[in-house]
C-alpha positions as a Python dict, from the first residue, in 0.01 Angstrom:
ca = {
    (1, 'X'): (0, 0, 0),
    (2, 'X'): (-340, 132, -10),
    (3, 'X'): (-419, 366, 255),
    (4, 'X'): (-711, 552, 426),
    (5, 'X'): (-585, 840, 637),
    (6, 'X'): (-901, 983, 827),
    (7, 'X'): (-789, 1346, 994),
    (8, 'X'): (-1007, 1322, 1278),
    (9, 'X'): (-879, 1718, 1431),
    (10, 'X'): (-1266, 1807, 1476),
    (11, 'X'): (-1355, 1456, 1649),
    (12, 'X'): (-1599, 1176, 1487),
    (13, 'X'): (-1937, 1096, 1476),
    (14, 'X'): (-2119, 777, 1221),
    (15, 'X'): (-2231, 1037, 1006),
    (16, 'X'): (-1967, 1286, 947),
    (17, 'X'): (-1755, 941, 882),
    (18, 'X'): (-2012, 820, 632),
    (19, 'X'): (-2024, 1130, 410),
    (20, 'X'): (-1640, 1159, 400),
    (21, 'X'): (-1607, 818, 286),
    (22, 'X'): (-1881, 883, 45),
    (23, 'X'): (-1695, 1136, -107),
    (24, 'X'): (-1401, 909, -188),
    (25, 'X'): (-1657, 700, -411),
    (26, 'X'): (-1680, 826, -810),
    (27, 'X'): (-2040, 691, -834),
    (28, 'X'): (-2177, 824, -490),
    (29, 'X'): (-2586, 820, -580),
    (30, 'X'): (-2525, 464, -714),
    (31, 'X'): (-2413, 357, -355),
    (32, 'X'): (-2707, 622, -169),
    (33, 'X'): (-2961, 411, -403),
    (34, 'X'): (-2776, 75, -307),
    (35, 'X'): (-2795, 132, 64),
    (36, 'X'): (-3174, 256, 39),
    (37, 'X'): (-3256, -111, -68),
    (38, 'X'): (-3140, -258, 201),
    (39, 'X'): (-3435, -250, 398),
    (40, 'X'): (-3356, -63, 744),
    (41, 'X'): (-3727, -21, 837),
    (42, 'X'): (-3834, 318, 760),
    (43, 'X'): (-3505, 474, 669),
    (44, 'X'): (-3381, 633, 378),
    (45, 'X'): (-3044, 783, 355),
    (46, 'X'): (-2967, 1110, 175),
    (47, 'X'): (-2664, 1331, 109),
    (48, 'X'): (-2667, 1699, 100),
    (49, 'X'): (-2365, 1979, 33),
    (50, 'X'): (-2239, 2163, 283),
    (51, 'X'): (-1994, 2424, 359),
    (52, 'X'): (-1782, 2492, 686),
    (53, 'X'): (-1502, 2763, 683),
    (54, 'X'): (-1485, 2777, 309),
    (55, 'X'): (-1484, 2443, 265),
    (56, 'X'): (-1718, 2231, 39),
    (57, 'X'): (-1841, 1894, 171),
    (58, 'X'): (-2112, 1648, 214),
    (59, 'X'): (-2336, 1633, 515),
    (60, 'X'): (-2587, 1297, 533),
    (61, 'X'): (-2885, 1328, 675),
    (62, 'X'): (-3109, 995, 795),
    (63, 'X'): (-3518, 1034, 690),
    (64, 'X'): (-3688, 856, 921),
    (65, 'X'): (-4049, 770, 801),
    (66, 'X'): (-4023, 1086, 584),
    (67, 'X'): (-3906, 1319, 862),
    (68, 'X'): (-3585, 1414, 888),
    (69, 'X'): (-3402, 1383, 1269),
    (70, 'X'): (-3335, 1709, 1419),
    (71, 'X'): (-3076, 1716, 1669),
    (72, 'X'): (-3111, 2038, 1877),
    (73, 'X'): (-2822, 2195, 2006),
    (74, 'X'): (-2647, 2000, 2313),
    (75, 'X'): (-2584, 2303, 2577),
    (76, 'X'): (-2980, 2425, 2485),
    (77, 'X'): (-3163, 2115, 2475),
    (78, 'X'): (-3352, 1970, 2790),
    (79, 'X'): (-3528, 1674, 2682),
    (80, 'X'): (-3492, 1340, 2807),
    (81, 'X'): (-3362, 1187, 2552),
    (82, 'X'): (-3148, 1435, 2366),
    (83, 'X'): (-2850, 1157, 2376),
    (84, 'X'): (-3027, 925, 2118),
    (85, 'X'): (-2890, 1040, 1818),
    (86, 'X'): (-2519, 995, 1679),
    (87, 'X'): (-2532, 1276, 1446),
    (88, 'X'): (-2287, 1532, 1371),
    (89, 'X'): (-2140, 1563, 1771),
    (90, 'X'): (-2409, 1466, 2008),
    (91, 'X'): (-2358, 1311, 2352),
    (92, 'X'): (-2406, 956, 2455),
    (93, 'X'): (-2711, 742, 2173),
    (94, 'X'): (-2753, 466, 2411),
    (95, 'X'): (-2900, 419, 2753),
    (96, 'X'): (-3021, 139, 3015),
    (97, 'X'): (-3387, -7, 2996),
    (98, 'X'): (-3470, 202, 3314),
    (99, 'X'): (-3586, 518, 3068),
    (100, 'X'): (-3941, 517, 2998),
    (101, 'X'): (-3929, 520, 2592),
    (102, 'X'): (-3930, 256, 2331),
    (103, 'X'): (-3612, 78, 2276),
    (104, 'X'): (-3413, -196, 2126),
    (105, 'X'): (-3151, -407, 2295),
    (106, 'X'): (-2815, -615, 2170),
    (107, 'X'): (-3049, -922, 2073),
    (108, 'X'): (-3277, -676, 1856),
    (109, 'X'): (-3009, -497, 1684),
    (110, 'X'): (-2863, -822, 1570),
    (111, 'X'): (-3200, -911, 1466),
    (112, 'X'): (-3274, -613, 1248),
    (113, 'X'): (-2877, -642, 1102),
    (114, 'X'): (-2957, -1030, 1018),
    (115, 'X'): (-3252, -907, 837),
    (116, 'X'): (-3041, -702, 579),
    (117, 'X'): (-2907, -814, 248),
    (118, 'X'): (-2528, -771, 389),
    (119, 'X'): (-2255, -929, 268),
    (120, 'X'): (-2090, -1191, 592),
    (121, 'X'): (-1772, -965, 673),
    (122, 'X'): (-2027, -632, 674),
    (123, 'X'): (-2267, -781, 896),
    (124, 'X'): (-1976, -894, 1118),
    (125, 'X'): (-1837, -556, 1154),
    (126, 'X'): (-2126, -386, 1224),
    (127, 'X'): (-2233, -631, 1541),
    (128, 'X'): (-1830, -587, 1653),
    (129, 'X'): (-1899, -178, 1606),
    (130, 'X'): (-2205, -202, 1822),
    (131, 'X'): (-2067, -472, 2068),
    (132, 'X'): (-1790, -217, 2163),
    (133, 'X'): (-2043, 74, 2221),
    (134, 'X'): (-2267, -180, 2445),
    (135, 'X'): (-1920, -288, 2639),
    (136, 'X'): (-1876, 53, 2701),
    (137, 'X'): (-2214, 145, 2839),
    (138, 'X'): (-2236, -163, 3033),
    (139, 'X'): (-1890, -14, 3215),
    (140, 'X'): (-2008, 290, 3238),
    (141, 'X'): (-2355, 261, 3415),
    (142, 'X'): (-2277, -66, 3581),
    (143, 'X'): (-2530, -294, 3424),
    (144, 'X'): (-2495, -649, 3218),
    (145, 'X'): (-2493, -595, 2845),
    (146, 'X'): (-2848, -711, 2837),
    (147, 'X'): (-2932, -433, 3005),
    (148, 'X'): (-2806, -175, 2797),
    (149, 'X'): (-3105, -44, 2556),
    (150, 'X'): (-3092, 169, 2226),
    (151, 'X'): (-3382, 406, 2166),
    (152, 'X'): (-3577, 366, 1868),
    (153, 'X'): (-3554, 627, 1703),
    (154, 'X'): (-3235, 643, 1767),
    (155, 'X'): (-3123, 302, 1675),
    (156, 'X'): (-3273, 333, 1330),
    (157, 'X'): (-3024, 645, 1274),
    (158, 'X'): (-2720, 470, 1414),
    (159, 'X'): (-2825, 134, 1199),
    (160, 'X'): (-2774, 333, 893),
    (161, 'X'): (-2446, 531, 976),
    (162, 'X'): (-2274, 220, 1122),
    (163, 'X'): (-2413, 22, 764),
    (164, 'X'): (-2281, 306, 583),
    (165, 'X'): (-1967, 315, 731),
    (166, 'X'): (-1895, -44, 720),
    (167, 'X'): (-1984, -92, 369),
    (168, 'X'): (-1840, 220, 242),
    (169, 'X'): (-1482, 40, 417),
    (170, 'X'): (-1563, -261, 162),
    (171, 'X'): (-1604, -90, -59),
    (172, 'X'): (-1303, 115, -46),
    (173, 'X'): (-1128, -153, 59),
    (174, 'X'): (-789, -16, 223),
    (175, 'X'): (-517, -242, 312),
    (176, 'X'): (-448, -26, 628),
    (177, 'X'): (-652, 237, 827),
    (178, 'X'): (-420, 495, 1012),
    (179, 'X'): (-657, 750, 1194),
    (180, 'X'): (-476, 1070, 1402),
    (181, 'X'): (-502, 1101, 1735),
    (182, 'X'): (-858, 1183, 1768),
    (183, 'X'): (-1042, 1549, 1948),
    (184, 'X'): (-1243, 1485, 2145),
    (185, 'X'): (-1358, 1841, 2242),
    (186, 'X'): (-1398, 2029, 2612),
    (187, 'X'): (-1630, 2122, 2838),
    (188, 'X'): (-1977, 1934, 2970),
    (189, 'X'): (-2278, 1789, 2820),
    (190, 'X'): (-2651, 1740, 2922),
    (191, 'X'): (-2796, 1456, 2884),
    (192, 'X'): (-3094, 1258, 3080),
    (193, 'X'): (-2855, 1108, 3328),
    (194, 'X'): (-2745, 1494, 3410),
    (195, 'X'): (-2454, 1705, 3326),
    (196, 'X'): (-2142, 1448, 3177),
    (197, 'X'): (-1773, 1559, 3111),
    (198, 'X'): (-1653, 1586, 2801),
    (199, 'X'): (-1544, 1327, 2608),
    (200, 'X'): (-1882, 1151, 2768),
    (201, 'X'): (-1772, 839, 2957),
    (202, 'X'): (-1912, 568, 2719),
    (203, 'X'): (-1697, 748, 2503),
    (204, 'X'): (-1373, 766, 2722),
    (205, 'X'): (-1412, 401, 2763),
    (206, 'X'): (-1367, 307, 2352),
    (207, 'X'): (-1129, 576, 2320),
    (208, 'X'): (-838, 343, 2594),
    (209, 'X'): (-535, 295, 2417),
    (210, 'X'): (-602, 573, 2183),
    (211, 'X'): (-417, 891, 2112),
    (212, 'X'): (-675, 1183, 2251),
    (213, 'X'): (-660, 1537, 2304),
    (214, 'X'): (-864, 1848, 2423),
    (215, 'X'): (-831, 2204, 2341),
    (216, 'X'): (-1080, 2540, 2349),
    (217, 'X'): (-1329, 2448, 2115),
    (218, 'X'): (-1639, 2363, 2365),
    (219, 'X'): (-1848, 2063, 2331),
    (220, 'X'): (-1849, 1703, 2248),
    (221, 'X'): (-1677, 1643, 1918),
    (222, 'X'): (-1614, 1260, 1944),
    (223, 'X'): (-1975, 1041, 2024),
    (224, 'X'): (-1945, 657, 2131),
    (225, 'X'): (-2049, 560, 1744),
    (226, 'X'): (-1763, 761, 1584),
    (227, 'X'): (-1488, 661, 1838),
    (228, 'X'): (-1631, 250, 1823),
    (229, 'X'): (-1642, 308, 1432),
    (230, 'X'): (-1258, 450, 1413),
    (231, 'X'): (-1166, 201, 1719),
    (232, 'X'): (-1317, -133, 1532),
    (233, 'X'): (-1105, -20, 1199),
    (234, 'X'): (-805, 193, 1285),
    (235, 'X'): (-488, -36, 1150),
    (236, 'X'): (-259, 216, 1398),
    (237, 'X'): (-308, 600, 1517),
    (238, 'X'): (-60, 808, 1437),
    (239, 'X'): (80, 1118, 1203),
    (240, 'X'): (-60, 1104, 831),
    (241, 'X'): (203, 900, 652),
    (242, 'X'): (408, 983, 361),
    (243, 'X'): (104, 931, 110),
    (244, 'X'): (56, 970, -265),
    (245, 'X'): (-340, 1080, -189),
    (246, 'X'): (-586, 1011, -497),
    (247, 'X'): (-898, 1100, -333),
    (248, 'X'): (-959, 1325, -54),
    (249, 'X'): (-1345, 1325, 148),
    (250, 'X'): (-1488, 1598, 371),
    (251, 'X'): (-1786, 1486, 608),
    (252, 'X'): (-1939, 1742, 748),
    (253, 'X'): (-2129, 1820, 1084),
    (254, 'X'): (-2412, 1986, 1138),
    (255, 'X'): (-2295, 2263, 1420),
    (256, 'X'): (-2050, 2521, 1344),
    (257, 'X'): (-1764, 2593, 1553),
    (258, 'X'): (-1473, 2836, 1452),
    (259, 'X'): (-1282, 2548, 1282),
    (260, 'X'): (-1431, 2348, 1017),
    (261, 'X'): (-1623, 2073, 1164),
    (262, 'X'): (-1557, 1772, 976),
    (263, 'X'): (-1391, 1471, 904),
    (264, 'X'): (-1134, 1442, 650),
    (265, 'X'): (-1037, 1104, 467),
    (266, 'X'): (-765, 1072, 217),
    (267, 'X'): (-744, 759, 26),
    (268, 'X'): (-404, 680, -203),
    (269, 'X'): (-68, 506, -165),
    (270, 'X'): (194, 438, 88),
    (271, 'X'): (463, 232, -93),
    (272, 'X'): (784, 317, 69),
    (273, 'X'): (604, 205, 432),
    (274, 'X'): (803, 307, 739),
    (275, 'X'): (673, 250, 1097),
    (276, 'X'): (757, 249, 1428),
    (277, 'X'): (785, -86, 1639),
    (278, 'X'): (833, -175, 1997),
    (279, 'X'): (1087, -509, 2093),
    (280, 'X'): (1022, -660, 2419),
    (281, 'X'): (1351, -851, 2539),
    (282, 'X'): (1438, -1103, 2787),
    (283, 'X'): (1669, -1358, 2874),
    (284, 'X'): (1554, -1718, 3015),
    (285, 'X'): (1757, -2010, 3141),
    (286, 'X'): (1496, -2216, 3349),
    (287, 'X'): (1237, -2286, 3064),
    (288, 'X'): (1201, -2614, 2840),
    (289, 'X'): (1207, -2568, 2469),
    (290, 'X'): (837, -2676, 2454),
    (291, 'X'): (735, -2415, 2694),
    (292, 'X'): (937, -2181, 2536),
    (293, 'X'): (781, -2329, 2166),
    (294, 'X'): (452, -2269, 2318),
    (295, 'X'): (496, -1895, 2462),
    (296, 'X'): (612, -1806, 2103),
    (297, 'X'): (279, -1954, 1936),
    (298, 'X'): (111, -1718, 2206),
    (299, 'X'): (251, -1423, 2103),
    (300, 'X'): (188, -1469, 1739),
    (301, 'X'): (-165, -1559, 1772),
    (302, 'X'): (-242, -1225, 1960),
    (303, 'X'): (-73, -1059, 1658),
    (304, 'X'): (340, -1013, 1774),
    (305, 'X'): (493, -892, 1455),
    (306, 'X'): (799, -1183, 1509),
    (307, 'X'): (944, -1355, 1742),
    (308, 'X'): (1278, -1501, 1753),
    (309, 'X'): (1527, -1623, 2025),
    (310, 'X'): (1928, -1621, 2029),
    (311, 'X'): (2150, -1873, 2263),
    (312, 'X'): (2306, -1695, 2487),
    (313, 'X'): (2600, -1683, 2756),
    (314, 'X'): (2433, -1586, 3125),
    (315, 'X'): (2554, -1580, 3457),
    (316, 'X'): (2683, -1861, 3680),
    (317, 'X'): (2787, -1968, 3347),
    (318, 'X'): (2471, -2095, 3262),
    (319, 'X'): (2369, -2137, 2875),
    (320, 'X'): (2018, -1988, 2791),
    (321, 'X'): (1827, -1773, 2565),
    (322, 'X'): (1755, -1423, 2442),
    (323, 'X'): (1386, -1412, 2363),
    (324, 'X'): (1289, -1091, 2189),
    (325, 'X'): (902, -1034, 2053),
    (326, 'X'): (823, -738, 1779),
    (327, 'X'): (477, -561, 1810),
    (328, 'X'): (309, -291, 1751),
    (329, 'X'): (318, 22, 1961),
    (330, 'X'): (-88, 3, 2034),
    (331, 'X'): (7, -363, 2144),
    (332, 'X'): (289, -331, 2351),
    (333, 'X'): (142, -362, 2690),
    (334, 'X'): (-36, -698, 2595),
    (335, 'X'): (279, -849, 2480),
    (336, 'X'): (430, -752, 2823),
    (337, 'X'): (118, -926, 3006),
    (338, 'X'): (194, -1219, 2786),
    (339, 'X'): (527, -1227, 2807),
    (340, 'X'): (568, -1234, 3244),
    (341, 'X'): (232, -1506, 3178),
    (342, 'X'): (380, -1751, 2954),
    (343, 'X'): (776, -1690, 3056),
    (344, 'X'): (935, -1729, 3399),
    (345, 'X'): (1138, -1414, 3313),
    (346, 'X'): (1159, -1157, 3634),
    (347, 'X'): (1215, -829, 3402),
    (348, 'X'): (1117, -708, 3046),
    (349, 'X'): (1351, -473, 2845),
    (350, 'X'): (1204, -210, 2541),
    (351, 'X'): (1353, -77, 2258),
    (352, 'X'): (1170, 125, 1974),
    (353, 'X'): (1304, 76, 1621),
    (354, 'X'): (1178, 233, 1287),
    (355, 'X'): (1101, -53, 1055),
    (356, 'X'): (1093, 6, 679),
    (357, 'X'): (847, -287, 500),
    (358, 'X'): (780, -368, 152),
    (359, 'X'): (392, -324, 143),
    (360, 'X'): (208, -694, 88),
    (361, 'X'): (-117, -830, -123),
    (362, 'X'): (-207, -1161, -128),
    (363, 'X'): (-361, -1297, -455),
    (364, 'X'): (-593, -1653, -462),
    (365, 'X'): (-473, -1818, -794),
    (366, 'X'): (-681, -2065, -990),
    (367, 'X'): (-418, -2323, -1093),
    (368, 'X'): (-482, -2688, -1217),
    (369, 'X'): (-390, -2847, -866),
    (370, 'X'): (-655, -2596, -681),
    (371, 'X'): (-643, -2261, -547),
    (372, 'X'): (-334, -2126, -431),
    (373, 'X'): (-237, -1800, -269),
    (374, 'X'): (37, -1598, -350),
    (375, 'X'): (212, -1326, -156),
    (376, 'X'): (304, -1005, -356),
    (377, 'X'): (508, -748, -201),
    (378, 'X'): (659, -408, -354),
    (379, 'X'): (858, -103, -243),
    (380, 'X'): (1184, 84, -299),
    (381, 'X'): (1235, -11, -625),
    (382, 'X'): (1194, -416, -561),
    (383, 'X'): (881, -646, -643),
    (384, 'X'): (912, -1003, -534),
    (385, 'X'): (622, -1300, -531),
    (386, 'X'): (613, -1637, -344),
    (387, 'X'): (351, -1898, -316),
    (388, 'X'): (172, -1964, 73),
    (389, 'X'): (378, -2246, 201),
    (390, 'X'): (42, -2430, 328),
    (391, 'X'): (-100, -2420, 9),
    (392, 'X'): (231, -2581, -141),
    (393, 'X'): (277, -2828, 153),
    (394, 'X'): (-110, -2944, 159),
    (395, 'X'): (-76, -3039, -248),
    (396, 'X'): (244, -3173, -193),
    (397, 'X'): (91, -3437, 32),
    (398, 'X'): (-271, -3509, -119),
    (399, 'X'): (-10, -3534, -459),
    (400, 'X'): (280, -3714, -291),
    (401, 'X'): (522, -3466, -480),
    (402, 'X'): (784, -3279, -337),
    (403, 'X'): (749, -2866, -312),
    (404, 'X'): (974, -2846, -599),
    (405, 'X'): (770, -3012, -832),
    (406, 'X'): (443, -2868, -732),
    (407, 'X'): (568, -2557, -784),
    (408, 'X'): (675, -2657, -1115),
    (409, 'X'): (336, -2801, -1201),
    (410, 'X'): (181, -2463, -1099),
    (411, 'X'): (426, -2227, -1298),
    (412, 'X'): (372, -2451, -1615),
    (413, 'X'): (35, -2454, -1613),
    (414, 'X'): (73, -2035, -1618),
}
C-alpha cells in the first residue's frame, strides 16, 4: 500500500509541510513554476536549502508583492498582529473582525480559492482545511464563524501553503496518511489577545482526538494551519509502520532550536499491513430486525470497519443477538455514541485486536458494457481481483443477464 509517514517530533506548520512534501517530488521547480500560475494575487512561491543540525532540507518562503514575509521571533515580538503568519512555528494566523487591520473572512477565502485553476477534490480540501481552523477560532473566542477574520497579509501566505499542501497530496497521491503523535512544544506565546499557553487554543481545539505531547523545547511548534492540514489528511496517528521508504522529505523551519526543526515525510510501501482495531460488543433481545437492519447501515455510513451479529442464547431463556461493530481506534468513541443511540443495549463491551489486511486499489475498467471497477488487493504472498458488485448488478439489469454472464461478457472482451 502506498504510504506517507510524516514524523511530526518538531510539530507542524503549512510551510514546513509544503517543503517536505516537495522534496518527495523528482521534478520539484516544475511543480514551484506550476503553482506560481495559479494566480494567488500577488504571491509567488519559492524554495530555498536549508540546514538544521546537520541536516540538509528545503525551507519555502512566500513573496508577497516582491517582499518576502518576515516573521520575527515569537517571545521578542510586540506587534499587534504578530499571529498572522503560519510560517515555520508561529502562534495563532487568524483573529475576529474586532482588530483594526485589513482582513478577509470564510466567504472571501472561498472566493479567492474559486478563483484558482484547481482541480474539484483540491479546491474541496483546501475550504475543509480552512473550515476546521475557522471552527476552531469560532470555539475559541466565542464568536459565529462569520465572525472570524483572516488578515491580509496573512491570508495570502496561508492561501499558498494550504494550496501547496493540498496539491502536493494529489500529487503524491498516498493511499493512506499515518502521521505520529504530533509536538506541540511548551511554554507561552504573545500574541495581540495577550500571553496564550502553549499549544495556542485554536490549536488545542484541531488537535482533539489526536495523539499530543510536550517536552523542554520552549515555544509553539504546532500552529492551527499545520495541525488542520495533518488533522484534514491523517488516515490514523500512530508509530511509523513497517515501510519499504522510496523517498524521504525534510521541511524545514525557520527558528533553530537544539533539535532539528522540521518535518519529515517518508513516502514508500506498506504491503504486509497490520493495524490495530477496536470491537464494540453487545447483546440485544428487545429490538426488531429492521431496527436492528437500520443501526447497522448507521454504523457503516460513519465509517465502522464491519459489522456483523450472531444468534445467541440469553437469560430468562430468551433468544437474541450478539451485535459486534469493528472501527478504528480514532473512531471508537463515536461508534459507542452510536451504538447506545440506535440500540436499546444498557452496556457496551471493548476488545482490541491486531488485524492483518491485504492492502486494496480499485481500478475503473473500460469494458464493452461500460465502466466497471475492479477491486485489487495484495499482500503476504497472495494477489486476488474481483469486479464491484454494483457495477455487475446495475448491467445485469439494464442487460437482463444474470452476474454470471456479464462477467463472462466482460472477461471476453479482455
Amino acid at each position: 500500500m502506498r504510504t506517507l509517514y510524516l514524523d511530526c517530533g518538531m510539530g507542524a506548520a503549512g510551510d514546513m509541510l509544503a517543503a517536505a512534501l516537495l522534496e518527495l517530488l523528482p521534478d520539484q521547480d516544475a511543480f514551484l513554476s506550476e503553482l506560481n500560475k495559479l494566480g494567488i494575487p500577488g504571491v509567488q512561491v519559492k524554495k530555498e536549502s536549508s540546514v538544521k543540525c546537520g541536516i540538509c532540507g528545503t525551507h519555502i518562503t512566500v513573496v508577497i508583492d516582491g517582499q518576502e514575509e518576515i516573521v520575527p521571533d515569537l517571545h521578542e515580538h510586540h506587534h499587534e498582529h504578530n499571529h498572522d503568519h503560519d510560517h515555520s512555528h508561529n502562534n495563532e494566523d487568524i483573529f475576529v473582525k474586532e482588530c483594526p487591520h485589513s482582513h478577509s473572512g470564510l466567504h472571501e477565502i472561498e472566493h479567492i480559492i474559486e478563483s484558482l485553476n484547481l482541480p474539484a477534490k483540491v479546491q474541496a480540501n483546501v475550504m475543509a482545511v480552512y473550515k476546521l481552523i475557522a471552527d476552531a477560532e469560532s470555539h475559541v473566542h466565542g464568536v459565529p464563524i462569520v465572525d472570524i477574520h483572516f488578515h491580509e497579509v496573512g491570508t495570502l501566505d496561508a492561501i499558498a501553503d494550504i494550496v501547496s499542501v493540498c496539491l502536493l497530496i494529489d500529487r503524491i497521491a498516498p493511499e493512506q496518511v499515518i502521521v505520529s503523535p504530533v509536538h506541540v512544544g511548551s511554554g507561552h506565546v504573545r500574541c495581540a489577545h495577550g500571553i496564550l499557553p502553549v499549544p495556542a487554543p485554536a490549536t488545542a481545539h484541531i488537535l482533539q482526538d489526536i495523539p499530543v505531547y510536550g517536552g523542554g523545547i520552549k515555544g509553539e511548534l504546532c500552529t492551527p494551519t499545520g495541525a488542520a492540514l495533518l488533522k484534514h489528511f491523517a488516515t490514523r496517528f500512530g508509530d511509523m509502520p513497517v515501510i519499504k521508504t522510496q523517498s524521504i522529505g525534510y521541511g524545514m523551519g525557520k527558528k533553530d532550536f537544539e533539535a532539528a526543526n522540521c518535518v519529515r515525510a517518508l513516502l514508500g510501501e506498506t504491503i504486509n499491513a497490520e493495524n490495530t482495531v477496536t470491537e464494540l460488543c453487545c447483546n440485544i433481545d428487545d429490538m426488531t430486525p429492521e431496527a436492528i437492519g437500520f443501526a447497522m447501515e448507521r454504523f457503516f455510513n460513519n465509517g465502522a470497519l464491519d459489522v456483523y451479529t450472531i444468534p445467541v442464547g440469553m437469560k430468562k431463556s430468551r433468544p437474541g443477538i450478539l451485535l459486534s461493530v469493528m472501527c478504528s481506534e480514532t473512531d471508537r468513541n463515536k461508534m459507542i455514541q452510536l451504538m447506545f443511540l440506535h440500540t436499546t443495549t444498557l452496556g457496551i463491551r471493548e476488545n482490541s485486536s491486531k488485524r492483518y489486511v491485504l492492502s486494496r486499489v480499485t481500478h475503473n475498467m473500460d469494458t464493452a458494457l461500460g465502466v466497471v471497477r475492479q477491486k485489487v488487493s495484495e499482500g503476504y504472498g497472495v494477489t486476488r481481483a474481483k469486479y464491484e458488485y454494483e457495477d455487475i448488478a446495475r448491467i445485469a439489469k439494464e442487460k437482463d443477464l444474470s452476474l454470471a454472464d456479464v462477467i463472462k461478457l466482460i472477461e471476453g472482451a479482455e
